[in-house]
C-alpha positions as CSV (number, residue, x, y, z in Angstrom):
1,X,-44.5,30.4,-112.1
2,X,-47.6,30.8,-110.5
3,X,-48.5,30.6,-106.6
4,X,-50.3,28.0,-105.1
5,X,-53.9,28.6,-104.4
6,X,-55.6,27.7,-101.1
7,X,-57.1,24.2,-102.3
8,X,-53.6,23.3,-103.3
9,X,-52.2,24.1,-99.8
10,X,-54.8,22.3,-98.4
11,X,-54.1,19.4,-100.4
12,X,-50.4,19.4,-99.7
13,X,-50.8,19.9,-96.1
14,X,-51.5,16.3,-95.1
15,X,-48.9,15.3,-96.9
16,X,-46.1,17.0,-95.2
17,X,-45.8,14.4,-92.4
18,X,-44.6,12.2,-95.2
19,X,-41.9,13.8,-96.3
20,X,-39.3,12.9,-93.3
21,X,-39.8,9.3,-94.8
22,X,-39.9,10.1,-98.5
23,X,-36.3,11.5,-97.9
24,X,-34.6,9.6,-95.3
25,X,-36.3,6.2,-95.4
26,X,-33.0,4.7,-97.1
27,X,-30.5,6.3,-94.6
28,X,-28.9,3.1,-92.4
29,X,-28.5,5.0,-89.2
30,X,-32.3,6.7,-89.6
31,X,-33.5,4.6,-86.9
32,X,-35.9,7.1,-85.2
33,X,-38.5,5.9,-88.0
34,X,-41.3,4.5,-86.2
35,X,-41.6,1.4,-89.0
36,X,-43.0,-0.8,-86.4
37,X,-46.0,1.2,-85.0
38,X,-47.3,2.5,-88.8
39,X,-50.3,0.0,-88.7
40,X,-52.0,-0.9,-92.3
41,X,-55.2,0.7,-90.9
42,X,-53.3,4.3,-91.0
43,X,-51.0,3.4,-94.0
44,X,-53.4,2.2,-96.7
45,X,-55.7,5.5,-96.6
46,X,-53.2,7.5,-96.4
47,X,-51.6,5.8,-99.7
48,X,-55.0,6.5,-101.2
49,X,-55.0,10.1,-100.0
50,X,-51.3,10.6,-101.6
51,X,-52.7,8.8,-104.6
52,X,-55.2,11.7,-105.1
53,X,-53.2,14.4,-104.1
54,X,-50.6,12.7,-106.8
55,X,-53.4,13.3,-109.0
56,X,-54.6,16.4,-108.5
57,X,-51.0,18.2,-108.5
58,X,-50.6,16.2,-112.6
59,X,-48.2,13.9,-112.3
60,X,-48.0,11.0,-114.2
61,X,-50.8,8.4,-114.5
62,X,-48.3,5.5,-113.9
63,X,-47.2,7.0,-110.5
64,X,-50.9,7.6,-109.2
65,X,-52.1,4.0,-110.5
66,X,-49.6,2.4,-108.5
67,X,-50.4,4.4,-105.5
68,X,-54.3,3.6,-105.9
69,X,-53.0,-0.2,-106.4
70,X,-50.7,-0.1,-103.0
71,X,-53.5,2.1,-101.3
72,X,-55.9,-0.6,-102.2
73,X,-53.9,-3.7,-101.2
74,X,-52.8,-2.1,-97.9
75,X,-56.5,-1.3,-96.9
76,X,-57.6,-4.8,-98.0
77,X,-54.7,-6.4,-95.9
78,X,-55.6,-4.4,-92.8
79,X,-59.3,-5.3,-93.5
80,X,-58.6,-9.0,-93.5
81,X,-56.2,-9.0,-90.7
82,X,-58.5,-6.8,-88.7
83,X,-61.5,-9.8,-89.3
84,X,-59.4,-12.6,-88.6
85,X,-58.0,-11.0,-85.2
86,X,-62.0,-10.9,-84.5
87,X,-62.3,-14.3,-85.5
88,X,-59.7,-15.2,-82.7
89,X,-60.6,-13.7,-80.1
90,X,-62.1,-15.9,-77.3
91,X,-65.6,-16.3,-76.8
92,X,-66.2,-14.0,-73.7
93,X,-68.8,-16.5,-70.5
94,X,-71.9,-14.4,-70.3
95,X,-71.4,-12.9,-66.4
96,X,-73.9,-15.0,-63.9
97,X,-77.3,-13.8,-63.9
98,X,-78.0,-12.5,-60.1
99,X,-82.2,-13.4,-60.5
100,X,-81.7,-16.8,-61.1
101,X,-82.1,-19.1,-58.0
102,X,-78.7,-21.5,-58.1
């Protein structure tokens, strides 16, 4: 068996806050999740990252396409519902302008 290097820890590393959700994610009285505040914006990269770590470490091709695929349609979600919240928001009155004579 041989040790990991450096690159590999430093590939690994990120991944590591994952892990708590990997395992327990199924549990019913695993509450303390935070489901509600993981936003797309964080989620989809980080599905991307895993993807490449996925990767790098050899697994199997299935198991990193269908990370790139989730990756990519989390990141495209969060793009579009980032736009349209943009989209929404009110136009903001330009303040008065203090040289004009009213």
């Amino acid at each position: 068996m041989e040790s990991m290097s450096l690159v590999d820890w430093l590939v690994l590393v990120p991944l590591i806050p994952a892990f708590p959700f990997l395992i327990t994610w199924w549990l019913p009285w695993e509450r303390w999740l935070p489901w509600q505040e993981m936003t797309e914006s964080f989620l989809g990269p980080y599905l991307l990252y895993a993807a490449f770590a996925a990767w790098y470490f050899n697994f199997g091709g299935w198991y990193v396409l269908l990370m790139i695929m989730a990756g990519t349609g989390v990141s495209v979600y969060a793009i579009v519902k980032h736009g349209s919240q943009k989209e929404k928001r009110p136009a903001q009155s330009e303040p008065p302008n203090e040289h004009e004579p009213s």
